[in-house]
DRENDO-1510 file (C-alpha; in Angstrom, 1 decimal, always signed):
<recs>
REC; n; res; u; v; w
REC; 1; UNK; -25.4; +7.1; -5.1 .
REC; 2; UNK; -22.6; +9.7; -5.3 .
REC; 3; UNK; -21.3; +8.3; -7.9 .
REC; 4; UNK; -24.5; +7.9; -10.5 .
REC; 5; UNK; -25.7; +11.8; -8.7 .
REC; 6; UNK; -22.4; +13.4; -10.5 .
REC; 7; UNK; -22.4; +11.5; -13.7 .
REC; 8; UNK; -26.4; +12.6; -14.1 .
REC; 9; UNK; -25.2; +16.2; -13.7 .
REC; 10; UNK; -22.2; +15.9; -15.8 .
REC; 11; UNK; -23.7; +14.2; -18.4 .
REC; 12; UNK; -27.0; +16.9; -18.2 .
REC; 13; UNK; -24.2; +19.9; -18.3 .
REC; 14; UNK; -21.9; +18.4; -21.2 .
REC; 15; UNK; -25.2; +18.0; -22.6 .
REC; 16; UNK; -26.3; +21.4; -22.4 .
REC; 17; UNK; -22.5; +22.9; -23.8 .
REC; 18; UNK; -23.0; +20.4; -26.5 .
REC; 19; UNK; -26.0; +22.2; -27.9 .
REC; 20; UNK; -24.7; +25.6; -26.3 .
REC; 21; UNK; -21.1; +26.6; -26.9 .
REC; 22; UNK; -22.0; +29.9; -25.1 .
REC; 23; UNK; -22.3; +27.5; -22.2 .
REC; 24; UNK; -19.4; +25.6; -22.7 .
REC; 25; UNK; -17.1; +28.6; -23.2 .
REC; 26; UNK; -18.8; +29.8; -19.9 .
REC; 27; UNK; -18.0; +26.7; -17.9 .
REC; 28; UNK; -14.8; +25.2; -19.6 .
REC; 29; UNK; -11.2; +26.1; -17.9 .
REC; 30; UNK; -9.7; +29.3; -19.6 .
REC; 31; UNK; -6.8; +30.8; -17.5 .
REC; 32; UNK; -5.7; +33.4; -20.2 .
REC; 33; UNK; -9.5; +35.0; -19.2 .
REC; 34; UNK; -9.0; +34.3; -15.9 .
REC; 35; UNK; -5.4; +35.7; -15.4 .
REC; 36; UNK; -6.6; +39.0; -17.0 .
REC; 37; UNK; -9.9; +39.1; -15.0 .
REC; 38; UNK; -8.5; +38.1; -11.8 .
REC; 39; UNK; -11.7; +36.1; -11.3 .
REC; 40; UNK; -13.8; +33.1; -12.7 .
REC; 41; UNK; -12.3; +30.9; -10.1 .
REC; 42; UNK; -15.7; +28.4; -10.7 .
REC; 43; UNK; -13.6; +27.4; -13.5 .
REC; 44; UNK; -11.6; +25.1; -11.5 .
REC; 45; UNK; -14.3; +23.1; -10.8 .
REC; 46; UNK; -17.4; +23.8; -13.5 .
REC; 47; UNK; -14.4; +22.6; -16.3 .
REC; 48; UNK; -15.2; +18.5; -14.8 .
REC; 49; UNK; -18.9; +19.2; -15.9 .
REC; 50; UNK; -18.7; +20.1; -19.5 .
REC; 51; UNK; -16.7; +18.3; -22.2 .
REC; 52; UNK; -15.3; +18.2; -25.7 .
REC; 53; UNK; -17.5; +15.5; -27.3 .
REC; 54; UNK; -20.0; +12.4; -26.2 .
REC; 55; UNK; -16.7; +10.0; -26.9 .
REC; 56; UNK; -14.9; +11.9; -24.4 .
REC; 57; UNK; -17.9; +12.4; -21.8 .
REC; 58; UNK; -18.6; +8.4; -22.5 .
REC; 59; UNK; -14.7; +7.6; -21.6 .
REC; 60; UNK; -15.0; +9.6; -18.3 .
REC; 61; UNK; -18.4; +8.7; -17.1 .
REC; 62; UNK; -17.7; +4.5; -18.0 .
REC; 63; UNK; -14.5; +5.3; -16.1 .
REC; 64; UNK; -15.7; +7.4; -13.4 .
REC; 65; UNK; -19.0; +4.6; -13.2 .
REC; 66; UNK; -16.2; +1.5; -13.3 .
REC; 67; UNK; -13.9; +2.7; -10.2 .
REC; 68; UNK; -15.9; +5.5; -8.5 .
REC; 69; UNK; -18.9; +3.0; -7.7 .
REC; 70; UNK; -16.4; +1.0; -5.5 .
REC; 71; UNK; -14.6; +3.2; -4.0 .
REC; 72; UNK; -16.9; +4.9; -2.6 .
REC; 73; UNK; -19.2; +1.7; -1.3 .
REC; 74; UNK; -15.9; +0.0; -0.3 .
REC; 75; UNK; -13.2; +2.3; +0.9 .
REC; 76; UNK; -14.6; +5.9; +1.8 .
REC; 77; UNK; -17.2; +7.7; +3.7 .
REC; 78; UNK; -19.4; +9.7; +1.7 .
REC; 79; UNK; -17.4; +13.0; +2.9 .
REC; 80; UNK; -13.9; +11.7; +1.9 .
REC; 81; UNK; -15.0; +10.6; -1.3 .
REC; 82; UNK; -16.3; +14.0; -2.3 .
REC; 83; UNK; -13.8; +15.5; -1.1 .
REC; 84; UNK; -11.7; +13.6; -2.9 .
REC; 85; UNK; -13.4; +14.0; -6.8 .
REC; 86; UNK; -13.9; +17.8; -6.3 .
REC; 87; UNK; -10.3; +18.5; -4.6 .
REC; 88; UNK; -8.8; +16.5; -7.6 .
REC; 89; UNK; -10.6; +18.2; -9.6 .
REC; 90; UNK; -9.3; +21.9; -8.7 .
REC; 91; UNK; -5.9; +20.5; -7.9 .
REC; 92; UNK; -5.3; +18.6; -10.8 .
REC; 93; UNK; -6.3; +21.7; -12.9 .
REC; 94; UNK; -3.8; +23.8; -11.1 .
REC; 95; UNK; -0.5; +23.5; -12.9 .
REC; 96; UNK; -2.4; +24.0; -16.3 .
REC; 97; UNK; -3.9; +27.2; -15.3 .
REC; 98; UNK; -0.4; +28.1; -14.4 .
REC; 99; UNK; +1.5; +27.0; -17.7 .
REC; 100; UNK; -1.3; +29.0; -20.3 .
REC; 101; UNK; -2.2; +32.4; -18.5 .
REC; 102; UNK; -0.3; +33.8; -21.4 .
REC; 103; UNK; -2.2; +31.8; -24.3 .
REC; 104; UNK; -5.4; +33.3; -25.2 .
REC; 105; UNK; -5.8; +30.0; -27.3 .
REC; 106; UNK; -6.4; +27.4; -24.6 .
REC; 107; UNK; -9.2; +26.1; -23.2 .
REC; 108; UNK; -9.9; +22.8; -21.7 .
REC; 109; UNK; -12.8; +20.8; -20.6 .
REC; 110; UNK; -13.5; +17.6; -19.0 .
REC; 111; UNK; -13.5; +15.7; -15.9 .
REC; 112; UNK; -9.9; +13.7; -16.5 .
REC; 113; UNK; -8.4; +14.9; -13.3 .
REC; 114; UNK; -11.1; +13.9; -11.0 .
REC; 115; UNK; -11.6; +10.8; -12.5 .
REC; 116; UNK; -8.1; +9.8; -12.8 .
REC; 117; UNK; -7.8; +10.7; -8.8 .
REC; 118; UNK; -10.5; +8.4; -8.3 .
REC; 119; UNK; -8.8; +5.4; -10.9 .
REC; 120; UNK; -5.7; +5.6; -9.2 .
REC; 121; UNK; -7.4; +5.5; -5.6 .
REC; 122; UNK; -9.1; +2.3; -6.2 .
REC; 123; UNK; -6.0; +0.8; -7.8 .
REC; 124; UNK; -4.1; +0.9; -4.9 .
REC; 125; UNK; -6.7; -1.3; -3.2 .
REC; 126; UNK; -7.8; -3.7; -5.9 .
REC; 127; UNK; -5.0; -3.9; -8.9 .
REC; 128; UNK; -6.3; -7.1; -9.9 .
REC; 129; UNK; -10.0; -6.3; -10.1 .
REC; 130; UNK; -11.6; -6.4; -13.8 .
REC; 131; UNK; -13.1; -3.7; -15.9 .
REC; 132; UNK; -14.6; -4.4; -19.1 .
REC; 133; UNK; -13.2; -2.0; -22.1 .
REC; 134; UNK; -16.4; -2.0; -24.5 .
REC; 135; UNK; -18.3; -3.9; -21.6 .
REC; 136; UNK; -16.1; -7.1; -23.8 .
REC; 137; UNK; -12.8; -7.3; -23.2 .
REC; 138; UNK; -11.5; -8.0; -19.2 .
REC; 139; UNK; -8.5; -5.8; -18.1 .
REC; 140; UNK; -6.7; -6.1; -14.9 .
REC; 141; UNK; -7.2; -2.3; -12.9 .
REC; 142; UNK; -3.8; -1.9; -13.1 .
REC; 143; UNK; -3.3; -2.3; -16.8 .
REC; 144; UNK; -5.7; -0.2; -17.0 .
REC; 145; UNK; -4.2; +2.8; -15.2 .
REC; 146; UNK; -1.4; +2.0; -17.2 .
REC; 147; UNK; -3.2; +2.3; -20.4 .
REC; 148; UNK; -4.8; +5.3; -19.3 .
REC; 149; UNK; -1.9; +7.2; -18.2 .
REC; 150; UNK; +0.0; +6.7; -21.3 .
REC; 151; UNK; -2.9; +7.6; -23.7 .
REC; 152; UNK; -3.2; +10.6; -21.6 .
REC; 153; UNK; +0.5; +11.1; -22.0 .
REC; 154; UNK; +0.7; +10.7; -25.9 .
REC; 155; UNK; -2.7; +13.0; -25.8 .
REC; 156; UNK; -1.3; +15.8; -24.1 .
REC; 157; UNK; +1.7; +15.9; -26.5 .
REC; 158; UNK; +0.1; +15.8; -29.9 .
REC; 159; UNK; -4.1; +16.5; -29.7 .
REC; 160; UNK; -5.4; +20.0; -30.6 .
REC; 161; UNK; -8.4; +19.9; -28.9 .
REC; 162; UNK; -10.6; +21.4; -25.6 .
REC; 163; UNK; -9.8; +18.1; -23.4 .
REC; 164; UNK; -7.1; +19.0; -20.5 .
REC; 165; UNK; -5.2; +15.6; -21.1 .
REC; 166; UNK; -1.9; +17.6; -19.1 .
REC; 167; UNK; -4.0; +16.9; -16.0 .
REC; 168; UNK; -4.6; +13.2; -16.1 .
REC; 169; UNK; -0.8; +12.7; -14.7 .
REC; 170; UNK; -1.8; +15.2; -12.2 .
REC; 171; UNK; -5.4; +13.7; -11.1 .
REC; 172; UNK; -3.3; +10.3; -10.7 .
REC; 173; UNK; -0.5; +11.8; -8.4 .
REC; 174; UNK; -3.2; +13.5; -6.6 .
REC; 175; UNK; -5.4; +10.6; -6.3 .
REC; 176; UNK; -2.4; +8.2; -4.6 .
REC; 177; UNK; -1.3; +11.0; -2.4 .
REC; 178; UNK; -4.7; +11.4; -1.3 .
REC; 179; UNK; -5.3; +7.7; -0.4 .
REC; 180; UNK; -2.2; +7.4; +1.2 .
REC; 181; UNK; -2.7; +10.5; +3.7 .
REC; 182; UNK; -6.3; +9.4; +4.3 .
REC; 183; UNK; -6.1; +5.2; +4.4 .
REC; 184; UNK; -2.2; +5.4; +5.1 .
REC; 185; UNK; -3.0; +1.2; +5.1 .
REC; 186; UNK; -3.7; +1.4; +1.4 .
REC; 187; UNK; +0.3; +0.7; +0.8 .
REC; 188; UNK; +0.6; -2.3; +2.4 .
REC; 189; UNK; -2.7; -3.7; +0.7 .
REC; 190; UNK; -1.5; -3.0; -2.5 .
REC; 191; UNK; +1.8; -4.2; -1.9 .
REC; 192; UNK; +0.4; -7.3; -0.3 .
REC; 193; UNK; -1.9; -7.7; -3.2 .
REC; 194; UNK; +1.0; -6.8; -6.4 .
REC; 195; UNK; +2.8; -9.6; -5.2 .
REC; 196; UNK; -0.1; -12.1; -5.7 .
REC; 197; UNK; -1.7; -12.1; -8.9 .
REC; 198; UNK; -4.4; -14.0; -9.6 .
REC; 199; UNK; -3.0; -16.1; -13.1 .
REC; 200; UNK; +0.0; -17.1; -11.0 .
</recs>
């Protein structure tokens, strides 16, 4: 119920900055603003509710629907879970705000570094479980992280637009440390389970 609760309000916020940019440029992360204001701390979390387009909102609410659902019926209380989406959230965001307080031309959006936490959490417990890209085609977890990562590496190097792709790398790091500190057992199982893949 988590799960389905924040992709409702995300998708009714993007919604709203869709047809509102006032909105959006309220909501979405700005650090040059905030710097200079020494305030509009929100930011750090209001930026996973709004995002650049529906293609982008569709990615990370199929993603966040795929591996959040689980985790959170499967691995974590209620409590750790949230606390782990809305603390990836701000810390994932953390080392952008850093990097543009100078640029008055950046602004991001979008729920990549939560969702990415919460990707990379569930991969450490099932690497061989199957998500369906276009509800068609079966991908292994863990090719799928992959995958992710390295659009979200390629992304952060060459796109121009509002969608914080720099903290996908950061929202995964965050997510494993996270797992690892609050199921330390999550290494073994996904040693124990990289070693015995399912087509062998």
């Amino acid at each position: 119920m988590i799960t389905i609760s924040i992709i409702v309000l995300t998708v009714i916020i993007s919604l709203w900055g869709f047809r509102d940019h006032s909105v959006f440029n309220r909501l979405c992360l700005y650090p040059y603003e905030m710097a200079a204001a020494g305030s509009g701390y929100f930011r750090f979390v209001s930026v996973g509710f709004v995002h650049a387009d529906w293609g982008h909102l569709l990615f990370n609410m199929l993603t966040l629907w795929f591996f959040g659902s689980v985790l959170e019926q499967q691995v974590f209380s209620e409590v750790q879970y949230v606390l782990l989406y809305f603390s990836a959230m701000v810390l994932s965001s953390a080392p952008e705000y850093r990097k543009q307080q100078q640029n008055p031309g950046y602004r991001a959006c979008g729920a990549s570094g939560a969702v990415s936490a919460v990707l990379f959490s569930l991969v450490l417990f099932q690497p061989w479980g199957v998500v369906y890209i276009k509800f068609i085609i079966p991908v292994y977890f863990v090719l799928f992280a992959v995958f992710y990562m390295l659009y979200s590496w390629y992304q952060s190097r060459n796109a121009s637009d509002n969608i914080a792709h720099g903290v996908h790398l950061w929202g995964a790091l965050y997510g494993i440390a996270y797992t690892l500190i609050v199921k330390p057992e999550s290494f073994s199982i996904f040693l124990d389970k990289i070693r015995r893949p399912p087509f062998l």
